[in-house]
Structures are given as structure tokens and as C-alpha cells.
VOPAGU-2260 file (C-alpha; in pm, 1 decimal, decimal comma):
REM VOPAGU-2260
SITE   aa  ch    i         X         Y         Z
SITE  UNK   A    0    -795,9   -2905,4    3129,1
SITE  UNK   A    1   -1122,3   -2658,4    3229,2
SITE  UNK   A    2   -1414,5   -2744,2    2996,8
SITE  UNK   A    3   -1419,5   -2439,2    2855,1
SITE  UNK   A    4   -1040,3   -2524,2    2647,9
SITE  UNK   A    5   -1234,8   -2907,3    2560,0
SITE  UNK   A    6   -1445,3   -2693,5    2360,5
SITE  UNK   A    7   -1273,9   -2416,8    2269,1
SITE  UNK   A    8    -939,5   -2545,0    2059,3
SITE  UNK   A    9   -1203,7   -2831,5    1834,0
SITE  UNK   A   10   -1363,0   -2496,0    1774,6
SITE  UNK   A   11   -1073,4   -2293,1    1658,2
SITE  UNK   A   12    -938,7   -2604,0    1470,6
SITE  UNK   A   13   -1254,2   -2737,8    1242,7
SITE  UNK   A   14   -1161,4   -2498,7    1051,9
SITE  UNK   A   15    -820,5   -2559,5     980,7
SITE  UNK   A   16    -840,0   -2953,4     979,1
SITE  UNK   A   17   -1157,9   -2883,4     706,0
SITE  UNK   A   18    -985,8   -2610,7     510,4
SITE  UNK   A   19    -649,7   -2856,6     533,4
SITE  UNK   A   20    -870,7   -3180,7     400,4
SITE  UNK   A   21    -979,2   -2945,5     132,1
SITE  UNK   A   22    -662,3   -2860,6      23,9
SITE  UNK   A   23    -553,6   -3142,8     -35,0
SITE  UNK   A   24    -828,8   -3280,4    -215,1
SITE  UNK   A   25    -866,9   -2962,5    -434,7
SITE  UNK   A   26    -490,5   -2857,1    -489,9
SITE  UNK   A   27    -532,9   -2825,1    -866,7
SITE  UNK   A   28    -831,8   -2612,6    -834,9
SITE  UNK   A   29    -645,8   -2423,0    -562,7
SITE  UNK   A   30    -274,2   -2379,5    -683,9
SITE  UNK   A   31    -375,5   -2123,6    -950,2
SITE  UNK   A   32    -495,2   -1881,2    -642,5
SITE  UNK   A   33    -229,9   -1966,0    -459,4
SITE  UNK   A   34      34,4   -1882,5    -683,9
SITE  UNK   A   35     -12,5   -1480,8    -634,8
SITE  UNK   A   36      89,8   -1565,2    -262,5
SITE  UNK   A   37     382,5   -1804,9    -376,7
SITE  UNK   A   38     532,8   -1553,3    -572,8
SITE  UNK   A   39     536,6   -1261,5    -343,8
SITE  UNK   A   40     664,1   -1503,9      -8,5
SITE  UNK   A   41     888,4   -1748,1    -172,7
SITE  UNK   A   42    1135,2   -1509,7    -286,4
SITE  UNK   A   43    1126,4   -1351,8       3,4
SITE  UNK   A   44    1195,7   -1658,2     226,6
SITE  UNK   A   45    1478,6   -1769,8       3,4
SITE  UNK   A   46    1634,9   -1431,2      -7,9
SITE  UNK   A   47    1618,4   -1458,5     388,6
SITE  UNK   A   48    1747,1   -1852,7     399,7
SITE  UNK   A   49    1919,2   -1900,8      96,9
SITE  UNK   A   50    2014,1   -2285,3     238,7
SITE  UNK   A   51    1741,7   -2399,8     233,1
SITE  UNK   A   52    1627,4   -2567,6     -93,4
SITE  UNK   A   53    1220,3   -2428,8     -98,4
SITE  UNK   A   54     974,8   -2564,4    -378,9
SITE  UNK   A   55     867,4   -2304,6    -577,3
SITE  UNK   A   56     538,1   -2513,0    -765,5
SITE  UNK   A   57     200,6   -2328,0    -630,3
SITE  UNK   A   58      78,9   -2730,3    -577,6
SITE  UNK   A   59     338,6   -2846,5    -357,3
SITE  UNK   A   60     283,6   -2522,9    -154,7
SITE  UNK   A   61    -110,9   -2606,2     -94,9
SITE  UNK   A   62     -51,8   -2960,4     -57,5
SITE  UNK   A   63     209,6   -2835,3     228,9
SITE  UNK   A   64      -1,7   -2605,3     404,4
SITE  UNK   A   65    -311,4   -2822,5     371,3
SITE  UNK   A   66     -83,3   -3121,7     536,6
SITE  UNK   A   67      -8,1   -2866,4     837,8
SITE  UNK   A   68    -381,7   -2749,0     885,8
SITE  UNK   A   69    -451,3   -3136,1     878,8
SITE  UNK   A   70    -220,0   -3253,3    1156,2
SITE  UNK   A   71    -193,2   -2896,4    1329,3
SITE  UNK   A   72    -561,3   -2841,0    1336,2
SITE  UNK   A   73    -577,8   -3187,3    1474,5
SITE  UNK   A   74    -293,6   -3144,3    1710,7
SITE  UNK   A   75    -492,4   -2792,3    1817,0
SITE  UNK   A   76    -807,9   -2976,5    1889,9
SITE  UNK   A   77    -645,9   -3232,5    2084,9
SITE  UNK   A   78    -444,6   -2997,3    2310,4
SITE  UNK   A   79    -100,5   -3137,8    2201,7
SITE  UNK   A   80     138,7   -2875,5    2168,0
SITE  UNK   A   81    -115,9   -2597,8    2174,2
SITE  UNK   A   82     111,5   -2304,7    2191,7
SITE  UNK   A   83     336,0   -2454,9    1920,9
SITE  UNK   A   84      68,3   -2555,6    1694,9
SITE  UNK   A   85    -131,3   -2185,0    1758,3
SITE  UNK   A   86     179,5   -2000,7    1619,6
SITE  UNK   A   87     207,1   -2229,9    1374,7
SITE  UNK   A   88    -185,5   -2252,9    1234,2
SITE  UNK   A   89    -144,1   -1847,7    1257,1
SITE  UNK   A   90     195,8   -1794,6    1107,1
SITE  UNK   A   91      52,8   -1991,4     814,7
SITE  UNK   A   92    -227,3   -1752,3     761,3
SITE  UNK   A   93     -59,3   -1424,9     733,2
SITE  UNK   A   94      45,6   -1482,4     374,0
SITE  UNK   A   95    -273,9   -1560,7     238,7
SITE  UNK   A   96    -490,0   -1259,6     467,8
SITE  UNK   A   97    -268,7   -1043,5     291,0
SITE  UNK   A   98    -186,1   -1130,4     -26,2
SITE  UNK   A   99    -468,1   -1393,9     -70,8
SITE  UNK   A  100    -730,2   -1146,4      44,4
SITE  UNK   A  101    -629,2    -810,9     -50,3
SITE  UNK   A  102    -951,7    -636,7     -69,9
SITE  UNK   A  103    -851,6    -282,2    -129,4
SITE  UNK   A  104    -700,8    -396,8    -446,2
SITE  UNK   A  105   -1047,1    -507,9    -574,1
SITE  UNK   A  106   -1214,2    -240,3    -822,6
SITE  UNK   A  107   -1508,6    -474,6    -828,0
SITE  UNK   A  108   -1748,1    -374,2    -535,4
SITE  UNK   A  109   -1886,4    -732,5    -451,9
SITE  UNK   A  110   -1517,9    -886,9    -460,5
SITE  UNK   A  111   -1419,2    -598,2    -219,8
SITE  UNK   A  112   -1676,5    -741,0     -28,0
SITE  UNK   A  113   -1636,6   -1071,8     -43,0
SITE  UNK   A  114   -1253,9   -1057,4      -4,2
SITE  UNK   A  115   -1279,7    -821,6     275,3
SITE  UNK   A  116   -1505,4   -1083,8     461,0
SITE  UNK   A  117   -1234,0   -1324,4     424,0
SITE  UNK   A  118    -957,2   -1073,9     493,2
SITE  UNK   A  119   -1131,4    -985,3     835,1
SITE  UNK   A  120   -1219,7   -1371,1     945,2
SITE  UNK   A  121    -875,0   -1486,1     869,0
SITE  UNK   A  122    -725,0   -1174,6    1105,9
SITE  UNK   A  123   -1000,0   -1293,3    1364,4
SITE  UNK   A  124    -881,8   -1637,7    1364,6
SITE  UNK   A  125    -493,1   -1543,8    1368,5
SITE  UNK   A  126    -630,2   -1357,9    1715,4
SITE  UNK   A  127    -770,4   -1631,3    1839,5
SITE  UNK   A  128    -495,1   -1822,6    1773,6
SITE  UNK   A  129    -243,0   -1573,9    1945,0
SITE  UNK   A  130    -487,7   -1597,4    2204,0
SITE  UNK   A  131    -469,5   -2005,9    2232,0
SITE  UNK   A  132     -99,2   -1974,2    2195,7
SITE  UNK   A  133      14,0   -1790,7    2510,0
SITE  UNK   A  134    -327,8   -1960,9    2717,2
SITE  UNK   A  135    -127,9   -2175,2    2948,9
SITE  UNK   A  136    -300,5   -2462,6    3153,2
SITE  UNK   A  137    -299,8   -2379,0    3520,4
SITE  UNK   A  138    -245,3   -2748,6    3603,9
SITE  UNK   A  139      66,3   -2711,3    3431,7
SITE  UNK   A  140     141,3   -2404,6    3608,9
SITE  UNK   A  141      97,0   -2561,3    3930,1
SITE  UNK   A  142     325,1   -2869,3    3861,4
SITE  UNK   A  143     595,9   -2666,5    3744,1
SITE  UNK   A  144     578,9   -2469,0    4098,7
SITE  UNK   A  145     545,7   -2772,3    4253,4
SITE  UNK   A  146     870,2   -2893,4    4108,3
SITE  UNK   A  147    1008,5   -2578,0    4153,7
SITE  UNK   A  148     948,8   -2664,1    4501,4
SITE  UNK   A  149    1058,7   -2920,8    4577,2
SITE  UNK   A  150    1410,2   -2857,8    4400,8
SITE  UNK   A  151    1409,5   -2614,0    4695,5
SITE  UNK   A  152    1358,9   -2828,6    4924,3
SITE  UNK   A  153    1636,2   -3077,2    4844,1
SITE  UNK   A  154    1886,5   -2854,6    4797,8
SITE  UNK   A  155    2175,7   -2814,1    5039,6
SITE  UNK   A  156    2229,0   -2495,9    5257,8
């Protein structure tokens, strides 16, 4: 792994393993502001997999998302299942940049400001985590052509 993805992926993570701890340590405080994104996605998601039994308690949902920035931040950092845990980490912020941070709703011109701040970080960091997610390490690259290989080169004819 080049030195430059040692540093790079604890980078992109501290945030989510920090926001995740937070989370979980704050979910009462937090549940309340969560709730305007619980009731816009959850309906959503069970109109789309009816199956599937989804809480629908603002506090379970933070405690959820805060365990997933927890181990997938961690996961991130570590380089374990980067591409994986990218989509994940940024699939998990597209409710809240949009519904948590709606700044154009915001009469107020400081909250426009503020929540626009937060709106605009949170689409840099889903970047960044497309980014990480199709990144590929070239030593992987060159075992899998190495393997690719040699399958050639035992096969008959």
C-alpha cells in the first residue's frame, strides 16, 4: 500500500469514526434532528422493500448509523474493504446532506450559512469517498494478472 493511501483513508475516516463515537454517545440530543431525515427516507425505503421489517424510532436510526461510522470509519482507516466501506460511509451521508442540511430552506441568513457549510463539506467528503471507493491497489492489480497468468499457462491446448 503507497504511503500516500497510509495517510490518506485515517484522514477521510476521523471523521466518521468521531462523528460515529458521537452518535452514539449523544443519540438523545441527536434523534430530535434526525427525525426530519427519518421521516422523509424511511417511508421511502419501506415503500421500496416492503420485507423488510425497518425501525422507524429517530434513536435507533442514529445509534445505527453512528455504529456504521464506528466500525466503517475504522474499517476505512485500516484499508479493509475500502471500496465496500467508501460506498457505504457515502451512501450513508446522502440523506442527511440533503435533508439534514437543506440550506435553501433556511429564511434565517446565518443558518443558510451555517447549513450550507455543512451541506458543501458533507458533498466533499461523499467525493472523496467515491474517490477511495473505485482507488484500487496496484499490488492487487498485479496479483490478479499474475494469476491470470498463470491460469494461462496451465491450461491445455
Amino acid at each position: 500500500m503507497s504511503l500516500i493511501r497510509v495517510v490518506a483513508r485515517p484522514m477521510l475516516a476521523s471523521m466518521f469514526v468521531a462523528g460515529g463515537i458521537n452518535a452514539l454517545r449523544e443519540t438523545p440530543v441527536l434523534a430530535p434532528k434526525a427525525q426530519a431525515v427519518t421521516d422523509r427516507v424511511i417511508p421511502a425505503l419501506a415503500e421500496v422493500m416492503p420485507q423488510v421489517p425497518l425501525p422507524t424510532n429517530a434513536a435507533t436510526w442514529v445509534r445505527i448509523t453512528g455504529a456504521v461510522h464506528v466500525v466503517g470509519g475504522a474499517m476505512l482507516a485500516t484499508g479493509h474493504l475500502p471500496r465496500l466501506t467508501s460506498w457505504t460511509l457515502a451512501g450513508t451521508l446522502v440523506p442527511t446532506t440533503f435533508v439534514g442540511h437543506a440550506f435553501w430552506q433556511q429564511s434565517d441568513p446565518v443558518a443558510r450559512k451555517n447549513q450550507s457549510v455543512h451541506f458543501f463539506k458533507n458533498i466533499s467528503m461523499i467525493g472523496g469517498l467515491l474517490m477511495a471507493g473505485i482507488d484500487s491497489d496496484p499490488h492487487k492489480k498485479m496479483l490478479v494478472t499474475r494469476a491470470k497468468n498463470k491460469v494461462k499457462e496451465l491450461a491445455p491446448g
